[in-house]
PDB file as gemmi writes it, atoms N, CA and C in Angstrom:
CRYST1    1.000    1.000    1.000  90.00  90.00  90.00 P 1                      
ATOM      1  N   UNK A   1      85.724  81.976  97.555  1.00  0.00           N  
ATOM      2  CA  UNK A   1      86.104  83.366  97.642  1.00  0.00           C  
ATOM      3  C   UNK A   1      87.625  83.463  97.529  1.00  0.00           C  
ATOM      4  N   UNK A   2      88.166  84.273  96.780  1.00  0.00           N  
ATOM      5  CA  UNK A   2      89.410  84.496  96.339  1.00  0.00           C  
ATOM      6  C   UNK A   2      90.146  84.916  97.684  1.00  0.00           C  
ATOM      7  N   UNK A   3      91.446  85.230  97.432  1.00  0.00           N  
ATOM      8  CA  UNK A   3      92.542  86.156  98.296  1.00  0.00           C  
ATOM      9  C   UNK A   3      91.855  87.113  98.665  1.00  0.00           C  
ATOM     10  N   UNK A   4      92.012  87.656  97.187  1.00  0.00           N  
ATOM     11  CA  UNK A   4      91.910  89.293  96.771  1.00  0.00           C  
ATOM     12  C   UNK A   4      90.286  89.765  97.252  1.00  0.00           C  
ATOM     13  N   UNK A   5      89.554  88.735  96.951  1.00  0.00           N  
ATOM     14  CA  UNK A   5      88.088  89.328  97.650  1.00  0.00           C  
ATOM     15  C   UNK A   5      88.405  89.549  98.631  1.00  0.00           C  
ATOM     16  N   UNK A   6      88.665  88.754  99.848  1.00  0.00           N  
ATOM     17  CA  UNK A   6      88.973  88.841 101.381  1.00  0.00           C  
ATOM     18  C   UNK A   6      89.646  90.179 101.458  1.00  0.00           C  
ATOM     19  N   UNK A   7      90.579  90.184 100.733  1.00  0.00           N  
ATOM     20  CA  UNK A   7      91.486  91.478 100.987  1.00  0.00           C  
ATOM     21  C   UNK A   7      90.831  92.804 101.092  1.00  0.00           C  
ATOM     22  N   UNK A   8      89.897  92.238  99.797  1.00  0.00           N  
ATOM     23  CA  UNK A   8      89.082  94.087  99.508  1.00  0.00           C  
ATOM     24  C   UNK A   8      88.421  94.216 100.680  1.00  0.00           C  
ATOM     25  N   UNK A   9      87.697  93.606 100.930  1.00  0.00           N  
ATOM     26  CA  UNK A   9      86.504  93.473 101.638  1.00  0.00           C  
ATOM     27  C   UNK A   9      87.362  93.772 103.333  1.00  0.00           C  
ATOM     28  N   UNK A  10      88.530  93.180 103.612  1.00  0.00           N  
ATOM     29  CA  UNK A  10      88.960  93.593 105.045  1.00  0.00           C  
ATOM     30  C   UNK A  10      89.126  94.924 104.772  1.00  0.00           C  
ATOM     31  N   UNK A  11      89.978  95.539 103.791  1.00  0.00           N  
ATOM     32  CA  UNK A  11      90.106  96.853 103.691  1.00  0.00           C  
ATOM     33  C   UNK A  11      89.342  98.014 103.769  1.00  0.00           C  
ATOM     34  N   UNK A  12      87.997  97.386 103.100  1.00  0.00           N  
ATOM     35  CA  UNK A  12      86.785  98.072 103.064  1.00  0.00           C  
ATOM     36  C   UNK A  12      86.733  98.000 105.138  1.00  0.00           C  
ATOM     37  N   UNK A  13      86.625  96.953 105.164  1.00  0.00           N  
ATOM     38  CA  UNK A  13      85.649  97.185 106.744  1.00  0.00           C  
ATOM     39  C   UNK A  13      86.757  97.881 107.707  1.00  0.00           C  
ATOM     40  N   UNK A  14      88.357  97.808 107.118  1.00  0.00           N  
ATOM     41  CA  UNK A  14      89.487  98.564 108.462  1.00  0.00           C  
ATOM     42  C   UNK A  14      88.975 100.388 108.170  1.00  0.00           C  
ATOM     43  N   UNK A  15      89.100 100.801 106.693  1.00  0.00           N  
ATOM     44  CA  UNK A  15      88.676 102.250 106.054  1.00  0.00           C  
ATOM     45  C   UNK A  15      87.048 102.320 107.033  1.00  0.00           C  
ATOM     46  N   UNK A  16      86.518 101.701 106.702  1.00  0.00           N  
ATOM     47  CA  UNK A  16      85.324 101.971 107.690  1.00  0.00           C  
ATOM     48  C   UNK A  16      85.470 102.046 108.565  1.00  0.00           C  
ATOM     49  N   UNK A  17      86.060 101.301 109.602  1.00  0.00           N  
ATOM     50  CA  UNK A  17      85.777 101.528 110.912  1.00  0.00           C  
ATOM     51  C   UNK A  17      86.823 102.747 111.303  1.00  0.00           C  
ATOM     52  N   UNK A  18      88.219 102.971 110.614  1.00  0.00           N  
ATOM     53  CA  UNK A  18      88.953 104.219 110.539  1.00  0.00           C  
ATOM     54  C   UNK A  18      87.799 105.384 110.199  1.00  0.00           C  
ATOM     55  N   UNK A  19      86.935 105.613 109.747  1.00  0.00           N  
ATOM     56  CA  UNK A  19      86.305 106.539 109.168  1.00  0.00           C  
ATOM     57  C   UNK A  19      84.923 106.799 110.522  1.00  0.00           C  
ATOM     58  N   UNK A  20      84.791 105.169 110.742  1.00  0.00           N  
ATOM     59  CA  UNK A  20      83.925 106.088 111.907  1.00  0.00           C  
ATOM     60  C   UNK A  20      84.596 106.048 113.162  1.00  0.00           C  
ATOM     61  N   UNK A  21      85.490 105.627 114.089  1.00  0.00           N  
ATOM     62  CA  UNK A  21      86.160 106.800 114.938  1.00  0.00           C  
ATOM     63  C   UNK A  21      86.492 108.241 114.771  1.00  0.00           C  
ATOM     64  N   UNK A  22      86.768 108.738 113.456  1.00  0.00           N  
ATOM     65  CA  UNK A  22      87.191 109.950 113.074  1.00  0.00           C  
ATOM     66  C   UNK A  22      85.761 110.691 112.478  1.00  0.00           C  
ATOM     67  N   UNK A  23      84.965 109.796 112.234  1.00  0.00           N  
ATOM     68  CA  UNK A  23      83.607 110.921 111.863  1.00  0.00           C  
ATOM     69  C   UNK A  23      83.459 112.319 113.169  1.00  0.00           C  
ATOM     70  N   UNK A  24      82.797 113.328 112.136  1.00  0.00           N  
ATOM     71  CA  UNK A  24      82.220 114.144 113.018  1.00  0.00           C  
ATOM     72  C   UNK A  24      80.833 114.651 112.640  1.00  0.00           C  
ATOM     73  N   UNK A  25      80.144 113.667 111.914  1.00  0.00           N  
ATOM     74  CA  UNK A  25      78.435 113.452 112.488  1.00  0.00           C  
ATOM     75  C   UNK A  25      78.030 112.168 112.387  1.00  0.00           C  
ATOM     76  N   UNK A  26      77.089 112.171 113.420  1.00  0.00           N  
ATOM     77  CA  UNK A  26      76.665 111.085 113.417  1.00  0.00           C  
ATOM     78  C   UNK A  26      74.810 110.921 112.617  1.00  0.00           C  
ATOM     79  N   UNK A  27      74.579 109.510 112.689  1.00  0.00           N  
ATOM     80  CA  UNK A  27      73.130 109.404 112.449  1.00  0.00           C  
ATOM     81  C   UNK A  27      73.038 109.848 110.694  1.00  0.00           C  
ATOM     82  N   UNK A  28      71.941 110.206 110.729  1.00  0.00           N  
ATOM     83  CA  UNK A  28      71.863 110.478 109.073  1.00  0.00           C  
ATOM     84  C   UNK A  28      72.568 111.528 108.184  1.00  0.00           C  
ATOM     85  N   UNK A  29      72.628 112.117 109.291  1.00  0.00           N  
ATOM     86  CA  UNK A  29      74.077 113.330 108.589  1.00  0.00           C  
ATOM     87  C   UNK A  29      75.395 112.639 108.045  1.00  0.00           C  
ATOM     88  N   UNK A  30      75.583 111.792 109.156  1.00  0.00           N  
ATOM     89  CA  UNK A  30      76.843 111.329 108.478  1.00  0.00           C  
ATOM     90  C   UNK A  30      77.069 110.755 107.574  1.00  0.00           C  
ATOM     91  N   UNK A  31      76.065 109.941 107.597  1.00  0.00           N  
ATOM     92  CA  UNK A  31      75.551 108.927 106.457  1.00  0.00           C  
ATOM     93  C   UNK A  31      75.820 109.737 104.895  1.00  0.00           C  
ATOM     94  N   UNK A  32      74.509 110.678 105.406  1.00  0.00           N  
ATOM     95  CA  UNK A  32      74.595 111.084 103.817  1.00  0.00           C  
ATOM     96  C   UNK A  32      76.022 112.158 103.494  1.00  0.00           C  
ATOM     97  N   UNK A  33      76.252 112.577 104.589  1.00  0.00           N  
ATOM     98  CA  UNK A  33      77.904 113.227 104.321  1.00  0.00           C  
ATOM     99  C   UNK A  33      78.701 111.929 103.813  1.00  0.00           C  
ATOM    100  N   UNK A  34      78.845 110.916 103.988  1.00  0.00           N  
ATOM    101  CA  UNK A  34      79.215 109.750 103.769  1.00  0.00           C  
ATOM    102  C   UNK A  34      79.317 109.427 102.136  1.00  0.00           C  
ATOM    103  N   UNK A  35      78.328 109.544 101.776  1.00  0.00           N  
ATOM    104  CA  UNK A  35      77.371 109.365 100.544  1.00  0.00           C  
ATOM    105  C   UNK A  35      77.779 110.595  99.133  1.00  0.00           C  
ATOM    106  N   UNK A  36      77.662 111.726  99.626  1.00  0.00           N  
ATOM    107  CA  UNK A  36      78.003 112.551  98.989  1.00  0.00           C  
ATOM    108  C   UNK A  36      79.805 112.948  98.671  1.00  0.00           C  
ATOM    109  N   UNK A  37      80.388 112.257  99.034  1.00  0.00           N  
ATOM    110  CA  UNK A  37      81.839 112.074  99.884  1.00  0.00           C  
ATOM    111  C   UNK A  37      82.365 111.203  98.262  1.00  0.00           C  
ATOM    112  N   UNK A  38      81.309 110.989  97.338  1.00  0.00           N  
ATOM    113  CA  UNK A  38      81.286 110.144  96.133  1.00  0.00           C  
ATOM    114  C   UNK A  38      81.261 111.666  94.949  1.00  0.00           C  
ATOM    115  N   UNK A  39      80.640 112.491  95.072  1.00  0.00           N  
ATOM    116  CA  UNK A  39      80.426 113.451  94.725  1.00  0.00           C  
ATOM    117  C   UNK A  39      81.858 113.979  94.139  1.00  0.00           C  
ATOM    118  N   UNK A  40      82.726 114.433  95.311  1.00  0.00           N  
ATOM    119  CA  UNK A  40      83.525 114.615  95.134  1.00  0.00           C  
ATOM    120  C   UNK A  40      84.410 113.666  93.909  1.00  0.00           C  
ATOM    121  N   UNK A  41      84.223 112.838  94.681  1.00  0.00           N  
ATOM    122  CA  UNK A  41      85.702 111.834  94.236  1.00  0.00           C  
ATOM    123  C   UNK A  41      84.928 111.835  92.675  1.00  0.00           C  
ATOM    124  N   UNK A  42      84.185 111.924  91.975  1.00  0.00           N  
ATOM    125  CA  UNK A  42      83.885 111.641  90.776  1.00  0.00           C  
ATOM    126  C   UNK A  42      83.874 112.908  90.267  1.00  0.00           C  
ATOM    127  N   UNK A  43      83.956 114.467  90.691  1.00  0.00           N  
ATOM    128  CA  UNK A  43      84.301 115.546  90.526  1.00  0.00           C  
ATOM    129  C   UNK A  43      86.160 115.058  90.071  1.00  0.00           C  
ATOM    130  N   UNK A  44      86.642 114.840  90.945  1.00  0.00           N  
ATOM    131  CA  UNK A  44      88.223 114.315  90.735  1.00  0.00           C  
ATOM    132  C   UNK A  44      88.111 113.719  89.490  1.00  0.00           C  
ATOM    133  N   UNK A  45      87.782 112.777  89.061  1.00  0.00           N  
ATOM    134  CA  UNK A  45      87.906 111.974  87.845  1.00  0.00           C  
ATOM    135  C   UNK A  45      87.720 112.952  86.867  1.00  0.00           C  
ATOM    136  N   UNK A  46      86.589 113.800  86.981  1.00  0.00           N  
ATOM    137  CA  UNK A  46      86.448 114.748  85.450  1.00  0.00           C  
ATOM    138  C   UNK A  46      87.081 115.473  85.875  1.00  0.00           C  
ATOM    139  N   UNK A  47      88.060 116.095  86.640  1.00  0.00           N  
ATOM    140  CA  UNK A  47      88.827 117.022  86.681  1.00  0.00           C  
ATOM    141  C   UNK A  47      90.452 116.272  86.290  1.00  0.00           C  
ATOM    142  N   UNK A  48      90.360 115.065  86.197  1.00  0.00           N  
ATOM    143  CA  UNK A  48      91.920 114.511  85.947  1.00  0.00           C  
ATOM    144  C   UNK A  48      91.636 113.843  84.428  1.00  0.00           C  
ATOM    145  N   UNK A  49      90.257 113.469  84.044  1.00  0.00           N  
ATOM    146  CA  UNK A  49      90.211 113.477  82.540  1.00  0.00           C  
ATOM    147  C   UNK A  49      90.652 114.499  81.861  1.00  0.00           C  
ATOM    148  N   UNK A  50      90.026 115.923  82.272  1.00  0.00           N  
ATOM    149  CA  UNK A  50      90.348 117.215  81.596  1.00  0.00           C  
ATOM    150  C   UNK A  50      91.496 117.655  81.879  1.00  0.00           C  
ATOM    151  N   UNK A  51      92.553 116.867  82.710  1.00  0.00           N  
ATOM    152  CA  UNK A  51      93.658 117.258  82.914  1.00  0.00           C  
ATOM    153  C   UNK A  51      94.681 116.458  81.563  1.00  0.00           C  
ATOM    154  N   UNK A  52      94.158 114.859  81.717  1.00  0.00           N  
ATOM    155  CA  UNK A  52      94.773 114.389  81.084  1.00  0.00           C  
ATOM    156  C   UNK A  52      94.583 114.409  79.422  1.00  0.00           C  
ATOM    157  N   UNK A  53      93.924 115.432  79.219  1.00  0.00           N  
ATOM    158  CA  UNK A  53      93.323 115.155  77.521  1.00  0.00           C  
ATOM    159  C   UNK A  53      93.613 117.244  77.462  1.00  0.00           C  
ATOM    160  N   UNK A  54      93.891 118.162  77.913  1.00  0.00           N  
ATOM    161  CA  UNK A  54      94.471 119.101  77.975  1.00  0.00           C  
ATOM    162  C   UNK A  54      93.369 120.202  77.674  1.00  0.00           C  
ATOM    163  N   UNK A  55      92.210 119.629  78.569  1.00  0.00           N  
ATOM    164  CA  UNK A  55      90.977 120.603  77.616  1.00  0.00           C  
ATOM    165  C   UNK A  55      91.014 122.069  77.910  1.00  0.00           C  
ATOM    166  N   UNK A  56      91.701 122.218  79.367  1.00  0.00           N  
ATOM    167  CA  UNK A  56      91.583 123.497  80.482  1.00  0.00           C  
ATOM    168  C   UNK A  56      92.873 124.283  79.784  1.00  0.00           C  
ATOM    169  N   UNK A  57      92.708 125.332  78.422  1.00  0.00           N  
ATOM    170  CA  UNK A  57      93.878 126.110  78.336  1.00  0.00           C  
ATOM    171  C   UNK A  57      94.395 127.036  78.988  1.00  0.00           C  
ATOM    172  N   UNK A  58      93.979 127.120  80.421  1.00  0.00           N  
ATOM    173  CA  UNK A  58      94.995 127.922  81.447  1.00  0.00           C  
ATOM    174  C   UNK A  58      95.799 126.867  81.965  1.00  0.00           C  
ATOM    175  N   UNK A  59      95.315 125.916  81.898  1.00  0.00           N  
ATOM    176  CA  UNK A  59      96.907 124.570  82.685  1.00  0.00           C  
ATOM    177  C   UNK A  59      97.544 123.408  82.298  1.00  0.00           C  
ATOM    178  N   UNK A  60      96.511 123.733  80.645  1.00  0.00           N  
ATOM    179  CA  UNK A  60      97.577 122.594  79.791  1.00  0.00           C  
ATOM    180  C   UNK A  60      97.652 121.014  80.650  1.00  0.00           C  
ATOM    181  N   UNK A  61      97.974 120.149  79.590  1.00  0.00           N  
ATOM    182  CA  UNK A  61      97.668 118.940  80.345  1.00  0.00           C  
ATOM    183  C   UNK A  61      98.597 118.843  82.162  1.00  0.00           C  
ATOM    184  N   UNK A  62      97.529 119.019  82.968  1.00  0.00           N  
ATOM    185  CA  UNK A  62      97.787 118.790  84.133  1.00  0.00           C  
ATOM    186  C   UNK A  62      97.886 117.796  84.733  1.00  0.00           C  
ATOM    187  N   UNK A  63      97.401 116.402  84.501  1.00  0.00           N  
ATOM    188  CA  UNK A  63      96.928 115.207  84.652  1.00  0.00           C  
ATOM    189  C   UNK A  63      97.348 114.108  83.659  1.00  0.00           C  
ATOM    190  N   UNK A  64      97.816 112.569  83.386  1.00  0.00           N  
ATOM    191  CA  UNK A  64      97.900 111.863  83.164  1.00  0.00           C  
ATOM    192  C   UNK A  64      96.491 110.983  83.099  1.00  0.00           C  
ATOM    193  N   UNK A  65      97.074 110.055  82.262  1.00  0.00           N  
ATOM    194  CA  UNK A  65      95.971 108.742  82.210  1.00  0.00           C  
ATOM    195  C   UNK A  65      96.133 107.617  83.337  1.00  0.00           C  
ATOM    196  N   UNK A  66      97.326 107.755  83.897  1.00  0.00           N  
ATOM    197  CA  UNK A  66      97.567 107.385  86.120  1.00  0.00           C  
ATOM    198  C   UNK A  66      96.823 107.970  86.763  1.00  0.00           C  
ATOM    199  N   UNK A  67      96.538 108.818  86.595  1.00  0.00           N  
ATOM    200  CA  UNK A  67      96.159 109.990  87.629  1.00  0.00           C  
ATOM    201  C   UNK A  67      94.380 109.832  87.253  1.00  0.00           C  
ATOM    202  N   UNK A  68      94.013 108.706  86.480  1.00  0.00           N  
ATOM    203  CA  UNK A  68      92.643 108.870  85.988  1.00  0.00           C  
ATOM    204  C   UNK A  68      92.153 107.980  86.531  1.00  0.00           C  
ATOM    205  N   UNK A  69      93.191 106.737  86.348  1.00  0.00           N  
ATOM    206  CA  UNK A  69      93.239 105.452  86.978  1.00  0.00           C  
ATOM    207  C   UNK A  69      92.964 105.589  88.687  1.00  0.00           C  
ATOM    208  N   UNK A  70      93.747 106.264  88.826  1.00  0.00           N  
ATOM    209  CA  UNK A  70      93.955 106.914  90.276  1.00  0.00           C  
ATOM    210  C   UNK A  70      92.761 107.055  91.082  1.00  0.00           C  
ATOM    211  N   UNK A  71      92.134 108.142  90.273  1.00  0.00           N  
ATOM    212  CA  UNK A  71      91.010 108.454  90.539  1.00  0.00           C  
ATOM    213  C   UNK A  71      89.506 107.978  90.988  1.00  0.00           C  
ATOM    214  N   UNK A  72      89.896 107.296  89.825  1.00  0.00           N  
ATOM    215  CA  UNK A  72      88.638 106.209  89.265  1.00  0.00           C  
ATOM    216  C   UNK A  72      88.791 105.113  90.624  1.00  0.00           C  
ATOM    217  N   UNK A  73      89.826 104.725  91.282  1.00  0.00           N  
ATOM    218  CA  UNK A  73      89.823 103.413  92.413  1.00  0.00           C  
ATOM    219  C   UNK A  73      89.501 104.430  93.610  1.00  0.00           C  
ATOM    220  N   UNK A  74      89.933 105.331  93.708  1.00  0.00           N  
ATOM    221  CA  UNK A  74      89.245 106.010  94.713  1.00  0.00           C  
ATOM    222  C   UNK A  74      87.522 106.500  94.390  1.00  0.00           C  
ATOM    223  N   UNK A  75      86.925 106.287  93.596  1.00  0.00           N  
ATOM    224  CA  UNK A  75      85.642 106.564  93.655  1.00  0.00           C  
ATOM    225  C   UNK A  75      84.807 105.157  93.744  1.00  0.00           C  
ATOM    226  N   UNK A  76      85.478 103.995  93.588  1.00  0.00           N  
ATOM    227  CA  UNK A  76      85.531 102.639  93.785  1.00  0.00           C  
ATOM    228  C   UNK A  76      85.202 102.802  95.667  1.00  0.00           C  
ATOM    229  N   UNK A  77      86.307 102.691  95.830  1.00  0.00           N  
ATOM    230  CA  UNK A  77      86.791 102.577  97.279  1.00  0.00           C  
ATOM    231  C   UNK A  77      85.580 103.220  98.497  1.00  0.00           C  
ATOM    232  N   UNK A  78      85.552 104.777  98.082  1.00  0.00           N  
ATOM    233  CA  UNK A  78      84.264 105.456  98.708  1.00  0.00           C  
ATOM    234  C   UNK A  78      82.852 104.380  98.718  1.00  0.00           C  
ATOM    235  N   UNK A  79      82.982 104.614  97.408  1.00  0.00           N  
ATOM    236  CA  UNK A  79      81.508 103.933  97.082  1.00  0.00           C  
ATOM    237  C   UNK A  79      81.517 102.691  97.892  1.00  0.00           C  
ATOM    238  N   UNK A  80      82.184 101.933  97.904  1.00  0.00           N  
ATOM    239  CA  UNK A  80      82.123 100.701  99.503  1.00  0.00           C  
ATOM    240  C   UNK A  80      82.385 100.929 100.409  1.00  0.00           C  
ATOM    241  N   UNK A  81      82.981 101.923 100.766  1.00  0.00           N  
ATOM    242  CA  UNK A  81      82.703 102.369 102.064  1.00  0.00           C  
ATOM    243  C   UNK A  81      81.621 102.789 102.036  1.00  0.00           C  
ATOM    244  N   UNK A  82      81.152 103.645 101.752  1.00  0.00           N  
ATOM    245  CA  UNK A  82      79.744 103.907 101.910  1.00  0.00           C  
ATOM    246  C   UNK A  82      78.415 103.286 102.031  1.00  0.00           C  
ATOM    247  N   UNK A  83      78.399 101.855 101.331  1.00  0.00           N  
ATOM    248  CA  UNK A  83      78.098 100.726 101.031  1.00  0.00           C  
ATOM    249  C   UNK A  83      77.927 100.628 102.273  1.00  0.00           C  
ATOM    250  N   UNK A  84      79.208 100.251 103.124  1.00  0.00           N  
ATOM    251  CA  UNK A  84      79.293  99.716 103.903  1.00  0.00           C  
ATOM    252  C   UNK A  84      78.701 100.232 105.317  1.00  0.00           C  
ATOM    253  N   UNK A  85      78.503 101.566 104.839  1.00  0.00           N  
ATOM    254  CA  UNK A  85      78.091 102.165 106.278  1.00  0.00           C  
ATOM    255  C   UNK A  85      76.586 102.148 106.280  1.00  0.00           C  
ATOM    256  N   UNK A  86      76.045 101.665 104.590  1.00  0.00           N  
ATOM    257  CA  UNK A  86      74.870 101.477 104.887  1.00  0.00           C  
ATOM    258  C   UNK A  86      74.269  99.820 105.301  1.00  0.00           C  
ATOM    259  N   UNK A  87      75.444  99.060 105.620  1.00  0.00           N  
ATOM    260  CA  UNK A  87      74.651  97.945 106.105  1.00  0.00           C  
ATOM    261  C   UNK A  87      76.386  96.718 106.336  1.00  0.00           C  
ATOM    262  N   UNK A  88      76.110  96.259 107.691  1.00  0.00           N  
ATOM    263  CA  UNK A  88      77.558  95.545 107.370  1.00  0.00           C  
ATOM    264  C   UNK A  88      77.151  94.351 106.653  1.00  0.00           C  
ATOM    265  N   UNK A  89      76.456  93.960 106.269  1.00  0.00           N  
ATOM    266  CA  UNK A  89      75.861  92.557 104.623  1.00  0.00           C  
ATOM    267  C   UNK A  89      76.294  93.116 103.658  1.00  0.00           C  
ATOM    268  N   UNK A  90      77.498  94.697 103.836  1.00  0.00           N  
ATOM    269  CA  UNK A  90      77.759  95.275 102.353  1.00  0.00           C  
ATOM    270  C   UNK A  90      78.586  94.161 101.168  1.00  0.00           C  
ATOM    271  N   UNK A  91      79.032  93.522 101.415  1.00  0.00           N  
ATOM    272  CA  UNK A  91      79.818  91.720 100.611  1.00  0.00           C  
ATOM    273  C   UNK A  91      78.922  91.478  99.627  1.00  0.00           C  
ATOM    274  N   UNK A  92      77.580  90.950 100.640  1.00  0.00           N  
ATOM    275  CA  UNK A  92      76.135  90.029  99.995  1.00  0.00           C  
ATOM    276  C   UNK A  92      75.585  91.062  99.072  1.00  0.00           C  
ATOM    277  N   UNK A  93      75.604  92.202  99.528  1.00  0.00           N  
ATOM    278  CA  UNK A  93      74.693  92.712  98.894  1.00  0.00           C  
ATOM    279  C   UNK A  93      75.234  93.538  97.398  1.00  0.00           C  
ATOM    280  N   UNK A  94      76.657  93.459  97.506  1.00  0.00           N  
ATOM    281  CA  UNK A  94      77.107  93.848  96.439  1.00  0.00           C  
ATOM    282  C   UNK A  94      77.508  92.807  95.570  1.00  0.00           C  
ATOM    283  N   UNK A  95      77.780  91.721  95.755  1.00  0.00           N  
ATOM    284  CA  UNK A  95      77.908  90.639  94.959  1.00  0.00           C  
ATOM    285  C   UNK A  95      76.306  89.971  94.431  1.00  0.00           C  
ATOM    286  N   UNK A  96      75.506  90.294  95.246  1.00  0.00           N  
ATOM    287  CA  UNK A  96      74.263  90.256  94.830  1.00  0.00           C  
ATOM    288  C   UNK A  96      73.874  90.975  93.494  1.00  0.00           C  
ATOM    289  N   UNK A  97      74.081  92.323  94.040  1.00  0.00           N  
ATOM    290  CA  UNK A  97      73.661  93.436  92.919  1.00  0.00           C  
ATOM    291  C   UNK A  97      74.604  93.044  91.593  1.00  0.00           C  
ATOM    292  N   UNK A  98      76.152  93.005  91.504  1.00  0.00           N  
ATOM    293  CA  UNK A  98      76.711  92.639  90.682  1.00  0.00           C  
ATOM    294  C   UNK A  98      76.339  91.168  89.903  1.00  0.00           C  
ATOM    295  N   UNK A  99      75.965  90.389  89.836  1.00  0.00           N  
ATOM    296  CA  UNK A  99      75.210  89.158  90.056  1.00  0.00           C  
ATOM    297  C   UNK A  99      73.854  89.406  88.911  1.00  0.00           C  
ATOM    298  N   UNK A 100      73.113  90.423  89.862  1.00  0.00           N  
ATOM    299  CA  UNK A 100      71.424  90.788  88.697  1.00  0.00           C  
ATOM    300  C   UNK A 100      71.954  91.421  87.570  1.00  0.00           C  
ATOM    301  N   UNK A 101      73.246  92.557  87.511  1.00  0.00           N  
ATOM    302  CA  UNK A 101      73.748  93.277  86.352  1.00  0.00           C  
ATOM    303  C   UNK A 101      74.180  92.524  85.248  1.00  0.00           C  
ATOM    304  N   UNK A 102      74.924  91.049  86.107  1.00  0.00           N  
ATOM    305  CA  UNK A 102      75.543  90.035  85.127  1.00  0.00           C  
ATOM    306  C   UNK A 102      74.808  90.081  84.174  1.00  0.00           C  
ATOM    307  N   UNK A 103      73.408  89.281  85.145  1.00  0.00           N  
ATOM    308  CA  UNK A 103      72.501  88.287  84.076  1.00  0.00           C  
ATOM    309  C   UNK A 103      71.752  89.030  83.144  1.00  0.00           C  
ATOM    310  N   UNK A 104      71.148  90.369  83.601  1.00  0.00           N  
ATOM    311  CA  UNK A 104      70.674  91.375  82.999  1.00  0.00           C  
ATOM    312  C   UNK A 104      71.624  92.028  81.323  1.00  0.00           C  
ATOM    313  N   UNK A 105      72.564  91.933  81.663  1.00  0.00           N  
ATOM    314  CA  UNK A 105      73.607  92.589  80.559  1.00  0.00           C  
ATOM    315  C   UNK A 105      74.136  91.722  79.588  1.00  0.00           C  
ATOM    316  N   UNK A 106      74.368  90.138  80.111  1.00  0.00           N  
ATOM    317  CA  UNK A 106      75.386  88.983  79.464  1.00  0.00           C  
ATOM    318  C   UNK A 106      74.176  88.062  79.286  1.00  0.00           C  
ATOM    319  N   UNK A 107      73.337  87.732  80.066  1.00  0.00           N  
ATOM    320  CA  UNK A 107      72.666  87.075  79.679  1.00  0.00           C  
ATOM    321  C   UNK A 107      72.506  85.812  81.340  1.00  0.00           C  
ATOM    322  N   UNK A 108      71.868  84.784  81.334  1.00  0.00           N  
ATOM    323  CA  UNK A 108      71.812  84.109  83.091  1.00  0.00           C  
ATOM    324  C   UNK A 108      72.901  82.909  82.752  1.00  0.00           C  
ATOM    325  N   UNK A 109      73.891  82.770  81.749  1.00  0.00           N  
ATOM    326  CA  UNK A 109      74.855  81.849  82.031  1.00  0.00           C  
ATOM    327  C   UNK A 109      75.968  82.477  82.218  1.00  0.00           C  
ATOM    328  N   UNK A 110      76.769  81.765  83.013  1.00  0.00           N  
ATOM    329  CA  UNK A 110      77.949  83.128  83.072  1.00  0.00           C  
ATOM    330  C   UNK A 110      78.992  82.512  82.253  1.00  0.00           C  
ATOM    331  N   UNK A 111      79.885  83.360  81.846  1.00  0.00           N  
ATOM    332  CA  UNK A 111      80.916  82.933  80.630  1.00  0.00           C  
ATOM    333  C   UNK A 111      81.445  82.498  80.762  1.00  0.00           C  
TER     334      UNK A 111                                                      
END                                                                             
C-alpha cells in the first residue's frame, strides 16, 4: 500500500468522523442524506462544465476547466465518505469493486 493510499483513506476516515459529530440525523436519514449529498456535488460539475464551455448566455463563461477539476474531486471525496458511512471495510471494499471493473474492462491480467 502506497503513501498516498494511506493518506486518502486517513482523510476519508478524519472527513468522516468530522461529519458525524456535526451530523444532524441520525440512522437511515442520515445515511441517505449522506448519499444524496453526491447529488449535489455532481449537480456542481454540470454546472462548472456549463460554466466552463459558456453554454449559459446570461453569465458567459463563469467557470474554468480548474473549477471542473475542482469539482469532479469533490464528488470523488463525498462518494467515500459516503462509502464509508456505509461500512468501515470502506478500503476492501472499494479496492475490491475497483479490482472486478479492472478485470471486467482490461481484461484479468493487469498491465
Amino acid at each position: 500500500m502506497s503513501e498516498r493510499d494511506v493518506e486518502l483513506w486517513g482523510t476519508v476516515e478524519e472527513l468522516w468522523a468530522w461529519l458525524e459529530e456535526r451530523r444532524g440525523h441520525d440512522g437511515l436519514d442520515g445515511l441517505l442524506l449522506r448519499v444524496l449529498k453526491l447529488s449535489e456535488e455532481v449537480g456542481e460539475v454540470a454546472q462548472a462544465v456549463i460554466g466552463a464551455t459558456g453554454q449559459n448566455p446570461r453569465k458567459g463563461a463563469s467557470h474554468t476547466w480548474d473549477d471542473v477539476q475542482g469539482e469532479l474531486c469533490d464528488v470523488v471525496i463525498t462518494a467515500l465518505v459516503a462509502l464509508r458511512t456505509l461500512t468501515p471495510e470502506a478500503r476492501d471494499v472499494f479496492a475490491g469493486h475497483l479490482e472486478r471493473v479492472r478485470r471486467r474492462s482490461l481484461g484479468s491480467e493487469p498491465s
